[in-house]
mmCIF entry with sequence, helices, sheets and N, C-alpha, C, O atoms, coordinates in Angstrom:
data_MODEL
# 
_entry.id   MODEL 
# 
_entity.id                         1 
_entity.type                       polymer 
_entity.pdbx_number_of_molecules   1 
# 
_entity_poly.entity_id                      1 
_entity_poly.type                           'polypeptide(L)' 
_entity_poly.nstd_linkage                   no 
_entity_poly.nstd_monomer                   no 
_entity_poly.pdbx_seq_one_letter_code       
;(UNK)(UNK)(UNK)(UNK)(UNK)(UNK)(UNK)(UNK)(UNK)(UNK)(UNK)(UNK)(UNK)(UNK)(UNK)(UNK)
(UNK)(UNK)(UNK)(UNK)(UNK)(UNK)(UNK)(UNK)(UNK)(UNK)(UNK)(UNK)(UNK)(UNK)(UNK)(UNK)
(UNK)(UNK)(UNK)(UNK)(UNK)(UNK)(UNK)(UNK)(UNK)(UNK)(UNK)(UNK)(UNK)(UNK)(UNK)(UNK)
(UNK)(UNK)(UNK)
;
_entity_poly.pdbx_seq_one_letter_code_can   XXXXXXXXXXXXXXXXXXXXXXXXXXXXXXXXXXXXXXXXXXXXXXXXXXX 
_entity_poly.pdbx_strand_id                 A 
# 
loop_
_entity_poly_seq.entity_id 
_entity_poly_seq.num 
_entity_poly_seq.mon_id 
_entity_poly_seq.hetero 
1 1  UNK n 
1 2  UNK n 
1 3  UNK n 
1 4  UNK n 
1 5  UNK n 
1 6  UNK n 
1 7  UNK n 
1 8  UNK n 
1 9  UNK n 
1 10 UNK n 
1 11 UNK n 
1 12 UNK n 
1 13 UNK n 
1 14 UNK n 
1 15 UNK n 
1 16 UNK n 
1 17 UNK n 
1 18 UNK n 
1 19 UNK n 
1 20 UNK n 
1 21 UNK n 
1 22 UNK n 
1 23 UNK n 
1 24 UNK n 
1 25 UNK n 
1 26 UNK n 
1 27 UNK n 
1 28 UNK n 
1 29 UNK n 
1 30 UNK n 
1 31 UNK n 
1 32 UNK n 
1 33 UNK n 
1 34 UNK n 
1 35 UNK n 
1 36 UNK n 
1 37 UNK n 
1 38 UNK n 
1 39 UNK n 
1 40 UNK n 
1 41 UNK n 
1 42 UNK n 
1 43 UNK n 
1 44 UNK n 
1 45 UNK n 
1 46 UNK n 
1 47 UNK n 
1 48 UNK n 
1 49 UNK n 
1 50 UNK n 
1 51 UNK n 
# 
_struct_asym.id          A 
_struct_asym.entity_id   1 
# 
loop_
_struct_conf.conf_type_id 
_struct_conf.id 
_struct_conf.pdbx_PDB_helix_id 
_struct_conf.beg_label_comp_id 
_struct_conf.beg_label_asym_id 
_struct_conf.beg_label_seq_id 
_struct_conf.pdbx_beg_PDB_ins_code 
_struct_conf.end_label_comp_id 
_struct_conf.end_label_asym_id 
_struct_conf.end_label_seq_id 
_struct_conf.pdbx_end_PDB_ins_code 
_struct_conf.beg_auth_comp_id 
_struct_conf.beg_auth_asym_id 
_struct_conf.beg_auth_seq_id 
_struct_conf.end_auth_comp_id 
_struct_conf.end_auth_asym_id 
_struct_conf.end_auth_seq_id 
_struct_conf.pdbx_PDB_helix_class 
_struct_conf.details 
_struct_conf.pdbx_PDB_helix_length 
HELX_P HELX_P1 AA1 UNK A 6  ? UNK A 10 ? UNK A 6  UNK A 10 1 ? 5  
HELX_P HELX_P2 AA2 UNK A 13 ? UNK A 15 ? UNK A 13 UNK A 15 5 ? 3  
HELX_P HELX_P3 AA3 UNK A 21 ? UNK A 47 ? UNK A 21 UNK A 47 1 ? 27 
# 
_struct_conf_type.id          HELX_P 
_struct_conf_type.criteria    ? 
_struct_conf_type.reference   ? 
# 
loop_
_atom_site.group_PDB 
_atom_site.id 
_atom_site.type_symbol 
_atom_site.label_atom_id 
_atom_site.label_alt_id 
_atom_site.label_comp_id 
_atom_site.label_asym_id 
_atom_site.label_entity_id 
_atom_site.label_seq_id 
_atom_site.pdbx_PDB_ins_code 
_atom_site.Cartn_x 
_atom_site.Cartn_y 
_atom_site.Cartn_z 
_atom_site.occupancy 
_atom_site.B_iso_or_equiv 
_atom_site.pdbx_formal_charge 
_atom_site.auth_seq_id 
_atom_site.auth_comp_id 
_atom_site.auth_asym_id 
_atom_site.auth_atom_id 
_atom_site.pdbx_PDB_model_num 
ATOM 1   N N  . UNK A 1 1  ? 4.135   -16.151 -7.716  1.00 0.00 ? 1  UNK A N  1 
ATOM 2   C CA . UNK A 1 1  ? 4.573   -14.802 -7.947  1.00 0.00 ? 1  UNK A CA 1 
ATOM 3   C C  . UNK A 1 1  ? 5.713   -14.461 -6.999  1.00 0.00 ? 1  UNK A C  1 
ATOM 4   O O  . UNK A 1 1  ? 5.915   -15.136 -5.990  1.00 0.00 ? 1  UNK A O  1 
ATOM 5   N N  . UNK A 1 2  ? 6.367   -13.536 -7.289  1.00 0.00 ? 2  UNK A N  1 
ATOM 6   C CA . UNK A 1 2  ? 7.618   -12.940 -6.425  1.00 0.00 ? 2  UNK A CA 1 
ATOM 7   C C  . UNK A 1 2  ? 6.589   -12.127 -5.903  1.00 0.00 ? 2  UNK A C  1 
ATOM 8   O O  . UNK A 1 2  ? 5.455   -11.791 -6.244  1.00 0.00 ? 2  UNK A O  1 
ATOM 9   N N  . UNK A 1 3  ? 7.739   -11.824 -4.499  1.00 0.00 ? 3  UNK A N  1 
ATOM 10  C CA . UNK A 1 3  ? 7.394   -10.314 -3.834  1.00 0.00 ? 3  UNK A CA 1 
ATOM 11  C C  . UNK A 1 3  ? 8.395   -9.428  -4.699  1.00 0.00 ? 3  UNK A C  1 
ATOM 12  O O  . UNK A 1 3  ? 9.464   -9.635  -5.273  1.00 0.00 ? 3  UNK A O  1 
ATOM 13  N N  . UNK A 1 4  ? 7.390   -8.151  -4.490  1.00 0.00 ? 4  UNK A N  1 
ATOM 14  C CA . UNK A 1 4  ? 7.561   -6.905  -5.148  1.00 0.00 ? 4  UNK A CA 1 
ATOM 15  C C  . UNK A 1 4  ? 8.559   -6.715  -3.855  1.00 0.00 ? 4  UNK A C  1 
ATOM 16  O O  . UNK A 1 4  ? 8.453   -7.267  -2.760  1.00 0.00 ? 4  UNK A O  1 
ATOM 17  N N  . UNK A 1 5  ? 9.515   -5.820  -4.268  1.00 0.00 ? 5  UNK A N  1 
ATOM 18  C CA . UNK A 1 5  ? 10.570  -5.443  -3.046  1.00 0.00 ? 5  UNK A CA 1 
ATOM 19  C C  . UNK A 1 5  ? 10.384  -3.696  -3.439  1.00 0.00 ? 5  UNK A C  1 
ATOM 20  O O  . UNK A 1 5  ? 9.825   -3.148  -4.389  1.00 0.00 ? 5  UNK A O  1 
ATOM 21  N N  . UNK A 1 6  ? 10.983  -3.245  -2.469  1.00 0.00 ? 6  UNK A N  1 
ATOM 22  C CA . UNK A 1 6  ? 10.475  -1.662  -2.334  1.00 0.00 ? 6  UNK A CA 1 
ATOM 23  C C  . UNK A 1 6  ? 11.516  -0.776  -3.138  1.00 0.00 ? 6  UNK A C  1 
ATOM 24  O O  . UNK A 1 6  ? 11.355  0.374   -3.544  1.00 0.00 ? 6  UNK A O  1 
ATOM 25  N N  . UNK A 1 7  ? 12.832  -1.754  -3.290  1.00 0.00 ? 7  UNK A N  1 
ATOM 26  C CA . UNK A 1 7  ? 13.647  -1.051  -4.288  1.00 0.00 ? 7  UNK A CA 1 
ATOM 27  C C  . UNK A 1 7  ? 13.188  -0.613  -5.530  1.00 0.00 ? 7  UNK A C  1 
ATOM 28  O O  . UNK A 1 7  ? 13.204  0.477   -6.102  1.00 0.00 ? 7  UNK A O  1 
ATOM 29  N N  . UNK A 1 8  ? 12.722  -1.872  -5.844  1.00 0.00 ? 8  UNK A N  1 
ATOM 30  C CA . UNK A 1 8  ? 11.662  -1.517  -7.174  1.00 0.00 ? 8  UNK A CA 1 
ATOM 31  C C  . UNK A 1 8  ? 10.731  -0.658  -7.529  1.00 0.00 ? 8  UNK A C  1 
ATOM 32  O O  . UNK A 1 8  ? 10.634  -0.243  -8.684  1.00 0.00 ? 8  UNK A O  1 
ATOM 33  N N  . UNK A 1 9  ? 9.878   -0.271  -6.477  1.00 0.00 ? 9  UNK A N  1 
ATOM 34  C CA . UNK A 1 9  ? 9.335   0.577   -6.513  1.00 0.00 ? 9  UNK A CA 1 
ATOM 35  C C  . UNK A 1 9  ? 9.806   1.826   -6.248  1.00 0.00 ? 9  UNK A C  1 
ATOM 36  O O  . UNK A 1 9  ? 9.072   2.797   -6.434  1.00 0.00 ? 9  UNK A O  1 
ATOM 37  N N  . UNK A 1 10 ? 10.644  1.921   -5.943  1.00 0.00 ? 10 UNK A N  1 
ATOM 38  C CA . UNK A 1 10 ? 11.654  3.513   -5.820  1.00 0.00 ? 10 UNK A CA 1 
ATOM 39  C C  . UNK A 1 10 ? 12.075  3.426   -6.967  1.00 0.00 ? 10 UNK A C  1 
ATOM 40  O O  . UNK A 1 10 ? 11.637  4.481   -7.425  1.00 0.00 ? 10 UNK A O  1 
ATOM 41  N N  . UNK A 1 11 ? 12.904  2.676   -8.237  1.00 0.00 ? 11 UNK A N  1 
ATOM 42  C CA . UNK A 1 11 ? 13.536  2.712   -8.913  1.00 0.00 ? 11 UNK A CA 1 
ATOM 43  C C  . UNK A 1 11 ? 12.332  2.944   -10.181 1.00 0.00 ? 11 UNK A C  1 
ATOM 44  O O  . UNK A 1 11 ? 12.856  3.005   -11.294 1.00 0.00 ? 11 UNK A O  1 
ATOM 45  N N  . UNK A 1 12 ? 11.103  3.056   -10.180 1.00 0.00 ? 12 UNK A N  1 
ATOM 46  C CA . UNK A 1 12 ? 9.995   2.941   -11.299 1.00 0.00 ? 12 UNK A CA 1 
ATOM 47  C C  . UNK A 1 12 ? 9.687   4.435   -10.852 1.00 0.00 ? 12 UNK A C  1 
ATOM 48  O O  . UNK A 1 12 ? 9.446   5.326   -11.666 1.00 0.00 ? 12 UNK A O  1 
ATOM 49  N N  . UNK A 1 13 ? 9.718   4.616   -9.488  1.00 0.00 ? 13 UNK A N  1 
ATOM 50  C CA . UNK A 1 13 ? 9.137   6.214   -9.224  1.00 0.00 ? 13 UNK A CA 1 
ATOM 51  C C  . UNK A 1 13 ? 9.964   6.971   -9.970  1.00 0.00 ? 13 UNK A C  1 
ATOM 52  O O  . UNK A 1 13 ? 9.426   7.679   -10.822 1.00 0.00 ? 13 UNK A O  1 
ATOM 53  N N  . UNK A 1 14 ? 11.341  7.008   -9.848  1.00 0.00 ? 14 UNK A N  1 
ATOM 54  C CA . UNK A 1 14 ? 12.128  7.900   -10.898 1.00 0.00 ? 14 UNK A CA 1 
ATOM 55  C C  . UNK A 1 14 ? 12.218  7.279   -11.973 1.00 0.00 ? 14 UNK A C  1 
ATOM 56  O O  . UNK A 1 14 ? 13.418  7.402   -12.219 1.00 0.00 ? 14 UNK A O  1 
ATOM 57  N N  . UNK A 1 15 ? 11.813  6.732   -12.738 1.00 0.00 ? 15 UNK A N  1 
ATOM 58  C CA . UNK A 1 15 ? 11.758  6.522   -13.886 1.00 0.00 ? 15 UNK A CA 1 
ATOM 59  C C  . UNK A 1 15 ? 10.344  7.547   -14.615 1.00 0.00 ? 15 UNK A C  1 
ATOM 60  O O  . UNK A 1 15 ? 10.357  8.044   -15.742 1.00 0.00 ? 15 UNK A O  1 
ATOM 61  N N  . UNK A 1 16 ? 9.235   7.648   -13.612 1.00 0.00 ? 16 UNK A N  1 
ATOM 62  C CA . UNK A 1 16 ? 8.101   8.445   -14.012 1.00 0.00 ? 16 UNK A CA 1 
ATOM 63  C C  . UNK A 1 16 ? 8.512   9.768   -14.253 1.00 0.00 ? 16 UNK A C  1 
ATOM 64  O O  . UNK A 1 16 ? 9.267   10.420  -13.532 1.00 0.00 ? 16 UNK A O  1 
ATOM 65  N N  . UNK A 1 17 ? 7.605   10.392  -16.044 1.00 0.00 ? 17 UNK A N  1 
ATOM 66  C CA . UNK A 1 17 ? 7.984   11.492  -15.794 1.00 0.00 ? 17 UNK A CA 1 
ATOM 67  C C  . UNK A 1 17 ? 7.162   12.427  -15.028 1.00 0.00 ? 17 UNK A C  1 
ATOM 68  O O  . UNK A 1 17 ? 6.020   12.013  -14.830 1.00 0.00 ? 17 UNK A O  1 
ATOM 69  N N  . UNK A 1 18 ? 7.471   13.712  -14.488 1.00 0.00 ? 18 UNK A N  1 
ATOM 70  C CA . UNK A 1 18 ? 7.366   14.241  -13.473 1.00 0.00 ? 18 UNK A CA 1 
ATOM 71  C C  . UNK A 1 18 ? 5.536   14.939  -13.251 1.00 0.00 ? 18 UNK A C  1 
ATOM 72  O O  . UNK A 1 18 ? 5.202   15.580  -12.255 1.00 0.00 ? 18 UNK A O  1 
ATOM 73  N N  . UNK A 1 19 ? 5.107   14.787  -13.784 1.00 0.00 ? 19 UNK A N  1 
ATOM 74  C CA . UNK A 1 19 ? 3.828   14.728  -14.211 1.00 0.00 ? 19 UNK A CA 1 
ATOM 75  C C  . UNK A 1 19 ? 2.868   13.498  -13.742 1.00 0.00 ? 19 UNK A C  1 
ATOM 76  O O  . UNK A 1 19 ? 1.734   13.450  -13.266 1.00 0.00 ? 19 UNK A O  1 
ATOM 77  N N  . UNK A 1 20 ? 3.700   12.670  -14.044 1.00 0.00 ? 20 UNK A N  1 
ATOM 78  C CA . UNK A 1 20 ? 2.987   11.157  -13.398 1.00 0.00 ? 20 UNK A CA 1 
ATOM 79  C C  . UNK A 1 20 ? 3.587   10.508  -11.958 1.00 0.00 ? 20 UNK A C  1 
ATOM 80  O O  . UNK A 1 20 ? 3.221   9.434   -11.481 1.00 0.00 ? 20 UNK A O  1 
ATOM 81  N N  . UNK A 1 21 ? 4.488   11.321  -11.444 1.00 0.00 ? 21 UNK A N  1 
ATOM 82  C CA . UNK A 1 21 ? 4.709   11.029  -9.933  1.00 0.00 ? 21 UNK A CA 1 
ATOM 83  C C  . UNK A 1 21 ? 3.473   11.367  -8.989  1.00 0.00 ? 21 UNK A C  1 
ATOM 84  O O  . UNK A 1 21 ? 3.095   10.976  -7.885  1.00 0.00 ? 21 UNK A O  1 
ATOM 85  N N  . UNK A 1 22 ? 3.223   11.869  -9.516  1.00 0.00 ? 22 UNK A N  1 
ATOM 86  C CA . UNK A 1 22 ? 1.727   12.655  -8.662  1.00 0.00 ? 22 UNK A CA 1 
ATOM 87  C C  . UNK A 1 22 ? 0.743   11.676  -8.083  1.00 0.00 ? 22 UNK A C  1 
ATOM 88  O O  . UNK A 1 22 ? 0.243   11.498  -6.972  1.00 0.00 ? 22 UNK A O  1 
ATOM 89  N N  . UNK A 1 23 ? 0.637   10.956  -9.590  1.00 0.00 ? 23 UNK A N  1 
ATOM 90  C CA . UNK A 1 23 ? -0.454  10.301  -9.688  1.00 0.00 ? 23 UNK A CA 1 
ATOM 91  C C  . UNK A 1 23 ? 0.107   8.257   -8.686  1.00 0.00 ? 23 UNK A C  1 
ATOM 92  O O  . UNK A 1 23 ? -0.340  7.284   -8.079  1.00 0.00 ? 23 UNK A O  1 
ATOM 93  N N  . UNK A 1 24 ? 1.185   8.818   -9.188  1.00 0.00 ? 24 UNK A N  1 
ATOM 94  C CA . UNK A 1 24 ? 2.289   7.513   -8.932  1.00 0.00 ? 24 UNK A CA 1 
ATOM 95  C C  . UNK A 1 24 ? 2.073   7.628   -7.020  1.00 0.00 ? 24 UNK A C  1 
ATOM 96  O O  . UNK A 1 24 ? 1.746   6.576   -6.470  1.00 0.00 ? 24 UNK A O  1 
ATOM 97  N N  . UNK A 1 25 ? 2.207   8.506   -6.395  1.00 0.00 ? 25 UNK A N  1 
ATOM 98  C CA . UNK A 1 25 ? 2.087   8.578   -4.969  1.00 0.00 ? 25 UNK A CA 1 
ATOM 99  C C  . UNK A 1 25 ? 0.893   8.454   -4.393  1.00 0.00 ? 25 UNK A C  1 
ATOM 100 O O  . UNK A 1 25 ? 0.748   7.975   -3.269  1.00 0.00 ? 25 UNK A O  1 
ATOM 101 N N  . UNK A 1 26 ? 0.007   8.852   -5.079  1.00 0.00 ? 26 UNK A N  1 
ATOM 102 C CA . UNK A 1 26 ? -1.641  9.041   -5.034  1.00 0.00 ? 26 UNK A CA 1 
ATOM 103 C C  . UNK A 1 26 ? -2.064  7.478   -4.848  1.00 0.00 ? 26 UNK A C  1 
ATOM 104 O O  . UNK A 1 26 ? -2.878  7.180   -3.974  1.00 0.00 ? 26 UNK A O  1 
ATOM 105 N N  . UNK A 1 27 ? -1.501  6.509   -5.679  1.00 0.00 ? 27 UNK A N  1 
ATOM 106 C CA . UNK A 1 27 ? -1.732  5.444   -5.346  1.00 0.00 ? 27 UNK A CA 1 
ATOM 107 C C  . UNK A 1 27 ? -1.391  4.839   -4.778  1.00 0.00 ? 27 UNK A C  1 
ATOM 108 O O  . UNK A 1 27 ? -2.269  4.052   -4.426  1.00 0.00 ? 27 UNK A O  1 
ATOM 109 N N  . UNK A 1 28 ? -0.283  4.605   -4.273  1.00 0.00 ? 28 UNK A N  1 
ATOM 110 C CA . UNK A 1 28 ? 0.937   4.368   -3.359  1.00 0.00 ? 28 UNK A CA 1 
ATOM 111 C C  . UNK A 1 28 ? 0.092   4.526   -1.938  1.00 0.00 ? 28 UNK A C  1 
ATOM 112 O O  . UNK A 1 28 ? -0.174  3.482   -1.343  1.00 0.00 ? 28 UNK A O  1 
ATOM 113 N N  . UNK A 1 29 ? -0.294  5.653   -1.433  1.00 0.00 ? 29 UNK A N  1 
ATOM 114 C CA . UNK A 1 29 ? -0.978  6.205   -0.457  1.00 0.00 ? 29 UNK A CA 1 
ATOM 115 C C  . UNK A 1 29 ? -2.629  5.697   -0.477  1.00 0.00 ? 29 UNK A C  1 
ATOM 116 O O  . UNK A 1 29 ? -3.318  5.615   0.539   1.00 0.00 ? 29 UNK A O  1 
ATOM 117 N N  . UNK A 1 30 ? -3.013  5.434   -1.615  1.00 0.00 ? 30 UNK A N  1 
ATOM 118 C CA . UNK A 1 30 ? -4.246  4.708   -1.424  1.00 0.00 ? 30 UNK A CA 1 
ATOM 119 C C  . UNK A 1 30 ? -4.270  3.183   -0.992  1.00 0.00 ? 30 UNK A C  1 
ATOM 120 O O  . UNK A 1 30 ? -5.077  2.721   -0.186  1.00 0.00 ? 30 UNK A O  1 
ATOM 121 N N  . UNK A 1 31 ? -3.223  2.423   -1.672  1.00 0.00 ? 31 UNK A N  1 
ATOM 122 C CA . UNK A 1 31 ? -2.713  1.104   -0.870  1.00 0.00 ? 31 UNK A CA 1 
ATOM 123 C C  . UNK A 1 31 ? -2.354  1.154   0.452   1.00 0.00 ? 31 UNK A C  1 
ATOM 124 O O  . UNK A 1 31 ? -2.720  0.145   1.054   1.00 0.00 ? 31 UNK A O  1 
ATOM 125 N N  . UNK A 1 32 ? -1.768  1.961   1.130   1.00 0.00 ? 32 UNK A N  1 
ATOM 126 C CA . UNK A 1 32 ? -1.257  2.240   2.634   1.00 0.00 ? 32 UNK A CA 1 
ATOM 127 C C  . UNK A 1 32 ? -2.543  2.061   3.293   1.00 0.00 ? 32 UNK A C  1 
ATOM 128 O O  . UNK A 1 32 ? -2.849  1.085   3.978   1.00 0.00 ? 32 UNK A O  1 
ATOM 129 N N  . UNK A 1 33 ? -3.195  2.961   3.067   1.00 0.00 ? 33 UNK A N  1 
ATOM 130 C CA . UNK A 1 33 ? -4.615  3.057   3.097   1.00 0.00 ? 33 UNK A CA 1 
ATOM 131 C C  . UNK A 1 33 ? -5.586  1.980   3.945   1.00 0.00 ? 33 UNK A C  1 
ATOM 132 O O  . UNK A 1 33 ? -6.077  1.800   5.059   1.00 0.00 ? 33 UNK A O  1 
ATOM 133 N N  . UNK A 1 34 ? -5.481  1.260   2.288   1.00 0.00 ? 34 UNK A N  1 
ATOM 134 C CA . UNK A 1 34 ? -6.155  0.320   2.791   1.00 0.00 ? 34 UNK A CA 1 
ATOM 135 C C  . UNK A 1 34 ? -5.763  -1.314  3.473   1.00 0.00 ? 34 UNK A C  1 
ATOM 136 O O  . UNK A 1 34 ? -6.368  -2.298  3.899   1.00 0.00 ? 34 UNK A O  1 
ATOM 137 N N  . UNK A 1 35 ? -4.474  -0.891  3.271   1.00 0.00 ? 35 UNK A N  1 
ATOM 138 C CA . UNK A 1 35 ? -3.959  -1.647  4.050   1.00 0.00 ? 35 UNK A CA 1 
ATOM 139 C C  . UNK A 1 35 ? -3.722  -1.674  5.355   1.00 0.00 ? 35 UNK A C  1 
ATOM 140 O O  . UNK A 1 35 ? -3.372  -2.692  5.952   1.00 0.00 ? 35 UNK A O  1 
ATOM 141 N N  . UNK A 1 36 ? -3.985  -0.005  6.144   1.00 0.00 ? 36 UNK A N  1 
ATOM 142 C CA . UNK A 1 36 ? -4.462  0.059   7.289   1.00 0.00 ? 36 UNK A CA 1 
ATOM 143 C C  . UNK A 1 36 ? -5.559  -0.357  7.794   1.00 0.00 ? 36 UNK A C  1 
ATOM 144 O O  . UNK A 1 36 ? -5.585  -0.919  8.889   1.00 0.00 ? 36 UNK A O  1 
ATOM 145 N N  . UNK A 1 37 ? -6.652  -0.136  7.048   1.00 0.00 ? 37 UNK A N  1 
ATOM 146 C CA . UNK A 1 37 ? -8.233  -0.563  7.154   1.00 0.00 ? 37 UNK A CA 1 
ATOM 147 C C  . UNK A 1 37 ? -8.294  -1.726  7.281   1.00 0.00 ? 37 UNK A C  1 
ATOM 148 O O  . UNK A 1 37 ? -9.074  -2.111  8.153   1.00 0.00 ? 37 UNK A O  1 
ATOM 149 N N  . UNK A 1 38 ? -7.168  -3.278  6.132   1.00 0.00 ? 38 UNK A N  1 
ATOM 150 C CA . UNK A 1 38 ? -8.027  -4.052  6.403   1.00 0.00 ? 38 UNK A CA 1 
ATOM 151 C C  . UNK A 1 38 ? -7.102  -4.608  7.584   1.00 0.00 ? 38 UNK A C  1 
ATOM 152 O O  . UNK A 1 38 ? -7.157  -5.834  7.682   1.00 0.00 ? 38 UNK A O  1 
ATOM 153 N N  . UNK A 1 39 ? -6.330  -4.018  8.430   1.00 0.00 ? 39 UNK A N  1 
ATOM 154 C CA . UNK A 1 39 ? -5.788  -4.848  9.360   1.00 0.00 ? 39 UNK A CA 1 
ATOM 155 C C  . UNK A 1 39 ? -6.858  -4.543  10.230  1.00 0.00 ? 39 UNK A C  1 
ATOM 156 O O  . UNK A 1 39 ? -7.530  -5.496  10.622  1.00 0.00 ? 39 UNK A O  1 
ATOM 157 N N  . UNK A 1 40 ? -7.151  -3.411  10.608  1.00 0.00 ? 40 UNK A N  1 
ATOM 158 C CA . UNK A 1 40 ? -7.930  -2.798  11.893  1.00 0.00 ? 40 UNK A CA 1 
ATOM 159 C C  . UNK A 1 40 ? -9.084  -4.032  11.946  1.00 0.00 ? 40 UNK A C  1 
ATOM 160 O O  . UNK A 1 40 ? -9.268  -4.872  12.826  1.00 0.00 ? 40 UNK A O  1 
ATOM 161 N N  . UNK A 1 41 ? -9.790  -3.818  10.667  1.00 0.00 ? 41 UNK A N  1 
ATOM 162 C CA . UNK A 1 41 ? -10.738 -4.920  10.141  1.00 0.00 ? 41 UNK A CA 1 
ATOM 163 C C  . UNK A 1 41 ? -10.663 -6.258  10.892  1.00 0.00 ? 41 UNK A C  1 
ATOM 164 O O  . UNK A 1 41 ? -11.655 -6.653  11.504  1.00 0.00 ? 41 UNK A O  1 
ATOM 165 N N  . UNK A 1 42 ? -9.658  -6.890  10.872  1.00 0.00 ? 42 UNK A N  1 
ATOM 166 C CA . UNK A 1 42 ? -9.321  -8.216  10.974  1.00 0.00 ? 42 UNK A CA 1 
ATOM 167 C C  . UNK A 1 42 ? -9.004  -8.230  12.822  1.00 0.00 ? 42 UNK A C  1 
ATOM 168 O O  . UNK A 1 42 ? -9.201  -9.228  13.516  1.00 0.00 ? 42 UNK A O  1 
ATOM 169 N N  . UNK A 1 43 ? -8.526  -7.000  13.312  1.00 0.00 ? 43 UNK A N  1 
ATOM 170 C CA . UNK A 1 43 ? -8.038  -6.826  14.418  1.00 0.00 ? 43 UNK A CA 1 
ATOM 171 C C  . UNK A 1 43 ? -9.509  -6.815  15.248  1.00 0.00 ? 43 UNK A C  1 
ATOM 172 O O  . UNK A 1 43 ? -9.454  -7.158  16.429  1.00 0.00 ? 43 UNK A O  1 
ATOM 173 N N  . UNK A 1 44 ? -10.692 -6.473  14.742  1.00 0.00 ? 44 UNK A N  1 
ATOM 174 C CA . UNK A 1 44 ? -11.708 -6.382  15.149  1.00 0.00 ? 44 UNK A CA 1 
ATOM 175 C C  . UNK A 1 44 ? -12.393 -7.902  15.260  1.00 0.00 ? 44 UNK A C  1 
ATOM 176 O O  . UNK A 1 44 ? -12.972 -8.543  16.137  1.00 0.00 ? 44 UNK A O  1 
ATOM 177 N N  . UNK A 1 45 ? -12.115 -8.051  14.285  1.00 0.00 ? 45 UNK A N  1 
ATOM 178 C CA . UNK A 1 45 ? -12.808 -9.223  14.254  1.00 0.00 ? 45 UNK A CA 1 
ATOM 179 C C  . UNK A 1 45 ? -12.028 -10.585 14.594  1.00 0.00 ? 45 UNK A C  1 
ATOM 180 O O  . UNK A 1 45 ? -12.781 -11.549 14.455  1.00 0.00 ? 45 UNK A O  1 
ATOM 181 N N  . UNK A 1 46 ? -10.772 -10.927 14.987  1.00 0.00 ? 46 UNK A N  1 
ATOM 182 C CA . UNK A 1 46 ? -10.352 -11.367 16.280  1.00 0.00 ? 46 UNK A CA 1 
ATOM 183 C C  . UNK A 1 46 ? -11.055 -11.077 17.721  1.00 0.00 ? 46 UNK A C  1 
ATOM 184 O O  . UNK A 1 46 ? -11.506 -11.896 18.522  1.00 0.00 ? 46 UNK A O  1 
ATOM 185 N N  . UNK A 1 47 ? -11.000 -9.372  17.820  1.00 0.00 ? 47 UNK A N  1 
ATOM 186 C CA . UNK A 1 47 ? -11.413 -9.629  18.984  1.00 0.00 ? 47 UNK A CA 1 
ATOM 187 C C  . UNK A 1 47 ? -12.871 -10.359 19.271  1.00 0.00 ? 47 UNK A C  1 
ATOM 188 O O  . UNK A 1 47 ? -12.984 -11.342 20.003  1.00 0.00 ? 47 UNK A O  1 
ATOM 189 N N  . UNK A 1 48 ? -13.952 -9.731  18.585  1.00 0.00 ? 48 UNK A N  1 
ATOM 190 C CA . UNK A 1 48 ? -15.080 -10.591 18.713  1.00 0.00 ? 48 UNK A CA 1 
ATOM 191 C C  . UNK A 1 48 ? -15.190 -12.174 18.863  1.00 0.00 ? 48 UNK A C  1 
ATOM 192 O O  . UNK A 1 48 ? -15.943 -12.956 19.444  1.00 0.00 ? 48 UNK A O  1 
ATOM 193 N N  . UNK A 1 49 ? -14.223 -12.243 18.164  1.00 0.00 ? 49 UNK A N  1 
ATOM 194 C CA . UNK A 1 49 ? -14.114 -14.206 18.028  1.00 0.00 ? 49 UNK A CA 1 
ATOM 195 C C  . UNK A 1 49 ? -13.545 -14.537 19.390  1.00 0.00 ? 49 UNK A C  1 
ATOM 196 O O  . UNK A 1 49 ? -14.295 -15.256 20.052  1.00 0.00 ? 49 UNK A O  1 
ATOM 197 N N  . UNK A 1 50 ? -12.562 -14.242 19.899  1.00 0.00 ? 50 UNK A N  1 
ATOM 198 C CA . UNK A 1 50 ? -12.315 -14.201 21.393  1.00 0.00 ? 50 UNK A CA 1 
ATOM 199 C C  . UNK A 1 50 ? -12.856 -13.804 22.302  1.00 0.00 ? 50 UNK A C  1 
ATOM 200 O O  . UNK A 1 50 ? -12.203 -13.987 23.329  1.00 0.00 ? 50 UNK A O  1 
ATOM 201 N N  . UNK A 1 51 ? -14.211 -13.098 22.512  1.00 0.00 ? 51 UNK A N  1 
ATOM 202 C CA . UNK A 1 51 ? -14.983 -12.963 23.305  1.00 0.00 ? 51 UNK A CA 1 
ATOM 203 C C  . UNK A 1 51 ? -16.267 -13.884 23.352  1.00 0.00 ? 51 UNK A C  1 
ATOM 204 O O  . UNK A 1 51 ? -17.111 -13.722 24.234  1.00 0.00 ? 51 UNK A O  1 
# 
C-alpha cells in the first residue's frame, strides 16, 4: 500500500459537502485519538520491560 499523504486528505475535506465535514473531522479526531493512546500504551509498556 502507499502512504496516505495529508494533502490528500485536505483535498477530500473540501470536496465534502458541508454537512459531511462534520462528520469528516469527527473522525479525523477520533484517529488522533487513538493514536495518542496507543503510543502512551506502548510507552508504558517499554517501560515495564526495562525495569
Amino acid at each position: 500500500m502507499f502512504p496516505k499523504e495529508k494533502n490528500s486528505t485536505k483535498e477530500g475535506y473540501f470536496h465534502l459537502a458541508p454537512e459531511d465535514r462534520l462528520e469528516f473531522e469527527l473522525e479525523n479526531q477520533e484517529k488522533e485519538e487513538k493514536e495518542i493512546i496507543t503510543e502512551k500504551v506502548f510507552d508504558r509498556l517499554k517501560e515495564k520491560d526495562s525495569q
